[in-house]
N, C-alpha and C positions, 0 to 999 in steps of 0.2 A: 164538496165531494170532488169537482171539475179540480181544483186546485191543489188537493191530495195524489187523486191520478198521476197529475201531471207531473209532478216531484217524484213518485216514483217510476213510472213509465220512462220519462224523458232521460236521466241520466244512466237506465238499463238500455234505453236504446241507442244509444249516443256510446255506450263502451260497448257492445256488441258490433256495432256498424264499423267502429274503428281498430276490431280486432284483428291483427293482422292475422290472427291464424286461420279466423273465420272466412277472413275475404279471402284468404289463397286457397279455402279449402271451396268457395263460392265460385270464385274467378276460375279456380281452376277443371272444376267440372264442365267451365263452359268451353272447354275445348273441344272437347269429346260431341256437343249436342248439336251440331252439323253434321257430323258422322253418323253419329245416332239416325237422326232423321233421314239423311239417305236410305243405311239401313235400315230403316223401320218402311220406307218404301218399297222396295225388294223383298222383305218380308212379308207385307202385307197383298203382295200380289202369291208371292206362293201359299198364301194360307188367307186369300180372301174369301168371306163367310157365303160362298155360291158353289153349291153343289158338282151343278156341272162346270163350272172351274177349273175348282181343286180336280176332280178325276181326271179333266184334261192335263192341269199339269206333272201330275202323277203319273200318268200312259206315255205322253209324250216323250218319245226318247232322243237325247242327241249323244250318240256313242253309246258310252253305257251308263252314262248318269240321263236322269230323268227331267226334266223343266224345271220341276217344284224343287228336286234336288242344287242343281244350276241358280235357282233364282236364292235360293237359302244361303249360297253361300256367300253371298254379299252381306248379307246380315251376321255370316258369323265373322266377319272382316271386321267388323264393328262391334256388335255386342258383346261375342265370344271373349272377344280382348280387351273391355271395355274400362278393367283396372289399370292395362299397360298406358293407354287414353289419359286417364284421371291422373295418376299417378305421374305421369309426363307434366300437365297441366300445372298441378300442387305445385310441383318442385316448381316449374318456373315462375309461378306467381308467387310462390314462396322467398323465391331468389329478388325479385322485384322490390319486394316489399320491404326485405332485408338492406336492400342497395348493391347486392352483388349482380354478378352477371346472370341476364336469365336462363341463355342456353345455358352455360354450365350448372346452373340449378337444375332443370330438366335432365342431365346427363346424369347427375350424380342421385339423384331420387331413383331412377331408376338403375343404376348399379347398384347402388341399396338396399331396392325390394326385388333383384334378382341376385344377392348373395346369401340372403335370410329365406329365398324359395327352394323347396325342395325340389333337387332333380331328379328321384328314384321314386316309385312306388310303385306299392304293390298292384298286381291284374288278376283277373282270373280269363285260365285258361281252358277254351273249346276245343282248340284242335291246334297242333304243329305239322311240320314238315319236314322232312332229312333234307339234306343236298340234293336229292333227284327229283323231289318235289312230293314224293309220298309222303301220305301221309300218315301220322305216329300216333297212336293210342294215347289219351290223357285221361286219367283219370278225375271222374265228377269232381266238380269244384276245385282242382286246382290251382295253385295260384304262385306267379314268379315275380321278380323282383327285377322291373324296367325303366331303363333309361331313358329321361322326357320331363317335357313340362303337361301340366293335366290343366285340361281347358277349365276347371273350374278354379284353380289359384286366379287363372287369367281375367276370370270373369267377377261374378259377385262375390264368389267367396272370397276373394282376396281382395277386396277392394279398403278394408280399413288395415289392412297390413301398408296397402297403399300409399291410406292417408297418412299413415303414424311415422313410416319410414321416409314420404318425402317432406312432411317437414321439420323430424330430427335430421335428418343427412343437410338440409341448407341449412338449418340454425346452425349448425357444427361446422359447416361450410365455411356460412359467412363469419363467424366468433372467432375464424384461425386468421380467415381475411382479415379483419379488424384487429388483430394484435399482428399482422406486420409480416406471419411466417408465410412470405413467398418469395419466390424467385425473381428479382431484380434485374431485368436486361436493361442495357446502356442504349443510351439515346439513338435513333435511325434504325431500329429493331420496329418490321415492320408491326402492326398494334395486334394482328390477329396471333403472331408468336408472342406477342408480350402477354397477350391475357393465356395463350396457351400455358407456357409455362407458370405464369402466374397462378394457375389452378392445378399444379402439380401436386404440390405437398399439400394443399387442404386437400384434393381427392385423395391420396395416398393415405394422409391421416383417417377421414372416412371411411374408407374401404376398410383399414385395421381394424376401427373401431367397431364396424359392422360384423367384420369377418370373428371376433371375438364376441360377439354378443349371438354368434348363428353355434361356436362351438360351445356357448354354454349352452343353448336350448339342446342343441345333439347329444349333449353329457348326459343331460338328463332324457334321455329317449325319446324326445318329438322336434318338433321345428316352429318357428315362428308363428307360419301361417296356420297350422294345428290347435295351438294354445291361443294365440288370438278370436279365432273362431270360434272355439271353443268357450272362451272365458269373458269376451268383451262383445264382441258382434254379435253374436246369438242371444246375449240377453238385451245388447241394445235393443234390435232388432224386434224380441218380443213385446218389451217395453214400447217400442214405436206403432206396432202393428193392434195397437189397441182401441176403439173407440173412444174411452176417454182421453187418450193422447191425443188423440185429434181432435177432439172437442177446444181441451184446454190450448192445445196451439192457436184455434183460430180464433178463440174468444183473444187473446193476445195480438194475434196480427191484427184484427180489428180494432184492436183499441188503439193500436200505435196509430194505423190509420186514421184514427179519428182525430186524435194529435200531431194532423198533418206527416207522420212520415212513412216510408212505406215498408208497411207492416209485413210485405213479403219478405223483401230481402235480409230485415231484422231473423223474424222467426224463421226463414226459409234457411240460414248462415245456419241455423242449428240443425235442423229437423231434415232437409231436402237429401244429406247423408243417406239418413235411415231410409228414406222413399224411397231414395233412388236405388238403392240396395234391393228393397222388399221387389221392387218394378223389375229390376234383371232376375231376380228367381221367380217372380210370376213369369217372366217372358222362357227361360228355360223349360219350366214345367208345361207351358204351353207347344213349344216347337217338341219335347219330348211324347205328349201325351197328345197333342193336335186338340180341334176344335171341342169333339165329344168326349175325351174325358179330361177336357178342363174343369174342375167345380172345386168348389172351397172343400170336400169332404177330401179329394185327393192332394190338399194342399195346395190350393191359390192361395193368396193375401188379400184380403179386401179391402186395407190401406197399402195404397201406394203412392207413388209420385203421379200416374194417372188419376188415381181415382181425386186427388189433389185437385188436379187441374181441372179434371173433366166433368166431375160429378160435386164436388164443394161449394162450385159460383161456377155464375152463368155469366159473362160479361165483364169482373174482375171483380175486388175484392167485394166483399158486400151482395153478390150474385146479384146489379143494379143493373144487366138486362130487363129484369123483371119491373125496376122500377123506373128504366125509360119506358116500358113498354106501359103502364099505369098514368106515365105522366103526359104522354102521347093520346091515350083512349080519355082518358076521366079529367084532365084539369084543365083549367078553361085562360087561366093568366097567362098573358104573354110571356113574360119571363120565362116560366117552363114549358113552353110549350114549343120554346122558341131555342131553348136550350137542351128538349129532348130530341130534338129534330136534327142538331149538330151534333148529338151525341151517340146516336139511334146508327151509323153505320159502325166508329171505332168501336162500341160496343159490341156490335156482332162478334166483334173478332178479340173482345176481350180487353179492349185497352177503353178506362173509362175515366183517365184521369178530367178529362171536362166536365161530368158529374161531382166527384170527389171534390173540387176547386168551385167547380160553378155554381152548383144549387146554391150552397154547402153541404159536404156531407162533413168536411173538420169543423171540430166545436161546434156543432149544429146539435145539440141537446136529443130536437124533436125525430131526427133519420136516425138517433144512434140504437135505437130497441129495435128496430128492422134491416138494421145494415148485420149488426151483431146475429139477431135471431133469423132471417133468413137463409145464413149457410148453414147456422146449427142445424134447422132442419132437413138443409139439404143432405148434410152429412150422417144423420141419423136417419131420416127415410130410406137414401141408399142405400148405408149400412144395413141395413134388416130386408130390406129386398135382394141384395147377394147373398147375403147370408141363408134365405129362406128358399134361393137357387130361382126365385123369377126372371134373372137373367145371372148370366157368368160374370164374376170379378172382371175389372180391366185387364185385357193379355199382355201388360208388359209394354207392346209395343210403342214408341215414340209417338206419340201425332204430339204435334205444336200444341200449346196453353191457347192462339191464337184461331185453332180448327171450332169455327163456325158448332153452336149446340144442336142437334139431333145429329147430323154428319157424324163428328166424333164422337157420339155413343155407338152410333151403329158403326163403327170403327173399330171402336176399343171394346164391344161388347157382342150385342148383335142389336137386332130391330129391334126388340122387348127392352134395352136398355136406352135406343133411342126415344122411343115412347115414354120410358120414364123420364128422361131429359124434357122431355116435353112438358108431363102433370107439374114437375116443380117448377119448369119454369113458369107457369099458368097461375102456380101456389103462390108462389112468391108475390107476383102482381096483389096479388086480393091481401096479401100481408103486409105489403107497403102501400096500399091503396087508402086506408083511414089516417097514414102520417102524413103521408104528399096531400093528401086532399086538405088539411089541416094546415099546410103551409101556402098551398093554393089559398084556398081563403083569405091569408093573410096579404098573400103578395096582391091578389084582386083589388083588394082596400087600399092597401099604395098604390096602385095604378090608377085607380077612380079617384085618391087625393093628389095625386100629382099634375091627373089631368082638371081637374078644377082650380089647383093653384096656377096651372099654365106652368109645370116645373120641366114639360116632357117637352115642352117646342125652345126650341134656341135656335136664332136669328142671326149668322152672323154678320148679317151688316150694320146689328149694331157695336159689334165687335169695333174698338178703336185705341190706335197705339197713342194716343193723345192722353189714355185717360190712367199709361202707365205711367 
């Protein structure tokens, strides 16, 4: 069965990994998650879960904006624009990947998805003013036709118009690069003019080809980001935001895992898309709606790219905080006891590659029904306790994969979600406790036979170059 797996596992993971579109769509998200995280700092001070806080920062005036108001908008510096971000990134890992230039990849991605954006729409209108500043009668509900960009192209809505546009505009890019159609300066042409002009006629060609593919959507009466939205992201979207999506994801990362490679970045190259999408409309619906009416009935998500990090595994893949924490209390061999103890701080913070490598958890048979079945139920208990509103979805915000477990529940949720962080992580111990204890066992018996064959002491003075 080990040997079936593997033949199929290996060569899906191996052409996933080396996708260039994956990896630029991988790579390039990670431009944005320093920003992010700043942002998610500034917002979690203006909307931190303490009563008398928030009213402080609510009262508190400087001028005529408010604290809470002041400290938000460093978060909308970031998340508000978080497509402009991604879509930056794509293009240039896109351009990378390609062998063209990165910044001009990054330029042209983003002239791309701001020829195909619409600049007009419609508002509805409460109240105008003449010239002297009076003001004009409007009547109920209506509505004119303005000039602008709408923070939601900026933000999640438009984020796979994003993907799709920066990595058609460098494919098309680099394809005109590679047959030759550029501009040719003669030798002693400083190199930043050479690549300048050099990127003339493929941006010009792109821009045409864009600007022809924006008058078709106009002909037909909407615009890129309308019908994308409409037709591709919402039902991805739906599609991702499901329990059994999640299920089957992690049953997958797990198993690549267990065939040594890492199962995040495989299945994450796919899936982390749709998260991170679901994560910026949980976060808008929260900064819209604030603490008390965030709940799944007003539309949260309760998959996200949080609830991913935060609530699926406790310690990294395999949620194997729980089983240093087993292997630390209950087993008695030095091997583990000795290798929970080195393993027992990176875990806190989520990085647990010395477990994964050390025990073994690759090809290790006996850890794989508890590496596998401990996040399924991490994932299904949480699932049904947001869902049942014992605590609220994750709000979006940023906290690092690396934020220490109860901390970032009471972060990304409130205290009731840090508490639950807690029972599964407690669950989990008693779920890898009968596997570890059964390889304790075993490794006890090699240590009591090595120490009888005298295999454990080596003497190097009998070491001698004589005997090479």
């Amino acid at each position: 069965m080990m040997d079936k797996l593997e033949k199929l596992l290996m060569p899906m993971a191996s052409a996933i990994g080396r996708n260039k579109y994956l990896i630029a769509i991988r790579d390039g998200f990670l431009v944005s998650t320093p920003l992010l995280i700043a942002g998610s700092i500034f917002l979690l001070l203006a909307n931190f879960p303490i009563t008398a806080w928030t009213d402080f920062a609510s009262n508190c005036m400087i001028g005529s904006l408010s604290l809470a108001d002041l400290l938000s908008k460093c978060s909308d510096a970031t998340f508000s624009i978080m497509a402009i971000f991604a879509t930056m990134g794509i293009g240039y890992t896109m351009a990378r990947e390609e062998g063209s230039t990165p910044i001009f990849g990054a330029a042209v991605a983003l002239m791309s998805w701001f020829i195909l954006m619409p600049f007009q729409f419609n508002t509805n209108i409460s109240s105008l003013m003449d010239a002297t500043g009076v003001a004009i009668n409007v009547p109920q509900g209506a509505n004119a036709m303005v000039s602008g960009l709408q923070f939601g192209w900026l933000g999640s809505k438009g984020l796979f118009v994003g993907i799709l546009a920066a990595i058609l505009s460098v494919q098309l890019y680099s394809w005109i690069e590679r047959k030759g159609w550029v501009i040719k300066m003669p030798a002693g042409v400083p190199p930043t003019v050479v690549q300048s002009f050099s990127a003339l006629i493929p941006a010009t060609i792109v821009m045409t080809v864009f600007f022809l593919v924006n008058i078709l959507f106009v002909a037909c009466g909407t615009n890129a980001f309308e019908f994308i939205f409409k037709f591709l992201q919402t039902p991805l979207l739906g599609l991702g935001d499901t329990l059994g999506a999640m299920i089957v994801a992690y049953i997958f990362l797990h198993f690549f895992w267990f065939f040594g490679i890492n199962g995040g970045s495989v299945v994450g190259a796919v899936f982390n898309p749709i998260l991170q999408t679901l994560a910026l409309e949980n976060l808008d619906l929260y900064r819209e709606v604030g603490v008390e009416g965030y709940t799944v009935a007003n539309g949260a998500h309760i998959i996200s790219q949080q609830f991913q990090d935060l609530f699926a595994t406790f310690g990294g893949a395999g949620s194997t905080l729980s089983l240093i924490i087993a292997m630390l209390l209950f087993c008695k061999s030095a091997r583990i006891r000795d290798l929970a103890k080195l393993s027992a701080v990176p875990g806190i913070f989520g990085i647990n590659e010395p477990i994964i490598f050390g025990l073994p958890v690759v090809l290790n048979p006996v850890i794989l029904i508890p590496f596998v079945l401990v996040p399924t139920m991490n994932i299904i208990l949480s699932y049904f306790a947001m869902s049942m509103g014992l605590f609220p979805p994750c709000n979006g915000i940023n906290i690092p994969w690396t934020m220490p477990v109860i901390a970032s529940g009471f972060l990304s949720t409130n205290w009731m979600g840090a508490l639950f962080q807690a029972f599964l992580l407690v669950l989990g111990v008693f779920i890898y406790l009968p596997f570890i204890k059964a390889m304790d066992k075993q490794y006890l018996a090699d240590e009591a036979a090595a120490v009888d064959s005298g295999e454990d002491e080596i003497d190097l003075d009998d070491l001698s170059l004589d005997d090479l």
